[in-house]
C-alpha positions as CSV (number, residue, x, y, z in Angstrom):
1,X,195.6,122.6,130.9
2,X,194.4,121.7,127.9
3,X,192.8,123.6,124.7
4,X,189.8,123.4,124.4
5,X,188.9,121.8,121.0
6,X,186.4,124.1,118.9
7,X,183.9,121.5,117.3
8,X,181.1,122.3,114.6
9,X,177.4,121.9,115.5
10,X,176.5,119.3,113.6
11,X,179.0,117.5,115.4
12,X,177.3,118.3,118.3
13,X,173.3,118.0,117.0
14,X,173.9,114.6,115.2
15,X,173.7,112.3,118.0
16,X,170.9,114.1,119.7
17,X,169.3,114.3,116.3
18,X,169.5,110.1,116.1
19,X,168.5,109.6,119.9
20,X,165.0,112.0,118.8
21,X,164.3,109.9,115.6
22,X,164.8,106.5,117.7
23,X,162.6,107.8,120.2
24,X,159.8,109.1,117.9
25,X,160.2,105.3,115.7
26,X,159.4,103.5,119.3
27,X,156.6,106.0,120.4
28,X,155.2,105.3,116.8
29,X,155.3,101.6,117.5
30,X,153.7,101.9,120.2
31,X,151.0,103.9,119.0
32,X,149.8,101.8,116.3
33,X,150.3,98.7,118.7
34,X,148.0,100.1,121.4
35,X,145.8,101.4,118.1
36,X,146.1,97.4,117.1
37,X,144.6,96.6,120.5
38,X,141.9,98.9,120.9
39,X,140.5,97.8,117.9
40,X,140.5,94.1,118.6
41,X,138.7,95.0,121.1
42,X,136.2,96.6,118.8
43,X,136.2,93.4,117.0
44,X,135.9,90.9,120.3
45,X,132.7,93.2,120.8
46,X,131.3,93.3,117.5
47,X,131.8,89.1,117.3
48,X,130.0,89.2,120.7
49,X,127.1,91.2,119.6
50,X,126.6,89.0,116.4
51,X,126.0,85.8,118.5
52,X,124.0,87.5,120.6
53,X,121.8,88.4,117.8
54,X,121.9,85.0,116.6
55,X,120.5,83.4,119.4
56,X,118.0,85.9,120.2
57,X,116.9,85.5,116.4
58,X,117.0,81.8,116.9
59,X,114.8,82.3,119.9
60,X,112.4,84.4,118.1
61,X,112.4,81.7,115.3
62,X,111.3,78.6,117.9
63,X,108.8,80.8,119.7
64,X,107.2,81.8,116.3
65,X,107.1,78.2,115.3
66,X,105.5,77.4,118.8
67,X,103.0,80.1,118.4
68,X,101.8,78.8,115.2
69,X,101.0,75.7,115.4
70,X,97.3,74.7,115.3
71,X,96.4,73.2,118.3
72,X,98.3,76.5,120.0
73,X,95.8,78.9,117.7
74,X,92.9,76.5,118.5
75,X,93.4,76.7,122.2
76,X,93.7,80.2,122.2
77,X,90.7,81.0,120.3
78,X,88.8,79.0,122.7
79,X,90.0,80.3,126.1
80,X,90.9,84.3,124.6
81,X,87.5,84.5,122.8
82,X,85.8,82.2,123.6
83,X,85.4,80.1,120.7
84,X,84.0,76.4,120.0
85,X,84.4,73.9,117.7
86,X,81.8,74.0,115.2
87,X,78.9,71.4,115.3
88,X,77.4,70.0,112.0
89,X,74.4,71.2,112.8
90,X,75.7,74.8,112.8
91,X,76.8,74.3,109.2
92,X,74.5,75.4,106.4
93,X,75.1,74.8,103.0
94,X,74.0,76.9,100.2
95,X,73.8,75.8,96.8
96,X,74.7,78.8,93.9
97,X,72.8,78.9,90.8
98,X,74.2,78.6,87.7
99,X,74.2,81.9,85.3
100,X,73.6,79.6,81.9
């Protein structure tokens, strides 16, 4: 039989010591990848929302310009509240006087 051959610990700790620092580099790695992915999918979202808000705010836009217009606010003053078109007859004019 043979001796057995009396070694030092750090003989002994070294290669486990390597095989821990390897291990903690890859989980690292793949920390800050899945980090990496989580937040572009915060971004994908945020782009999402934006064009959403666009359009709706383009919508908003074309439906105020549709309200607006005058025969729209003519019609509805005559069907909401019942409104008509002035006659001249209905029109009387009043002359100021001057203050000289």
């Amino acid at each position: 039989m043979r001796a057995f051959k009396a070694t030092k610990i750090s003989e002994l700790l070294a290669p486990m010591l390597s095989l821990a620092l390897v291990i903690l580099g890859l989980a690292v790695v793949a920390l800050t990848r899945t980090q990496e992915r989580h937040l572009g999918y915060e971004v994908l979202a945020l782009h999402r929302q934006h064009r959403l808000a666009a359009e709706e705010k383009k919508r908003q836009v074309i439906e105020l310009a549709k309200l607006s217009r005058p025969q729209h606010v003519e019609t509805v003053a005559q069907r909401r509240f019942d409104l008509k078109r002035v006659q001249k007859s209905q029109i009387i004019r009043m002359r100021t006087r001057s203050l000289n």
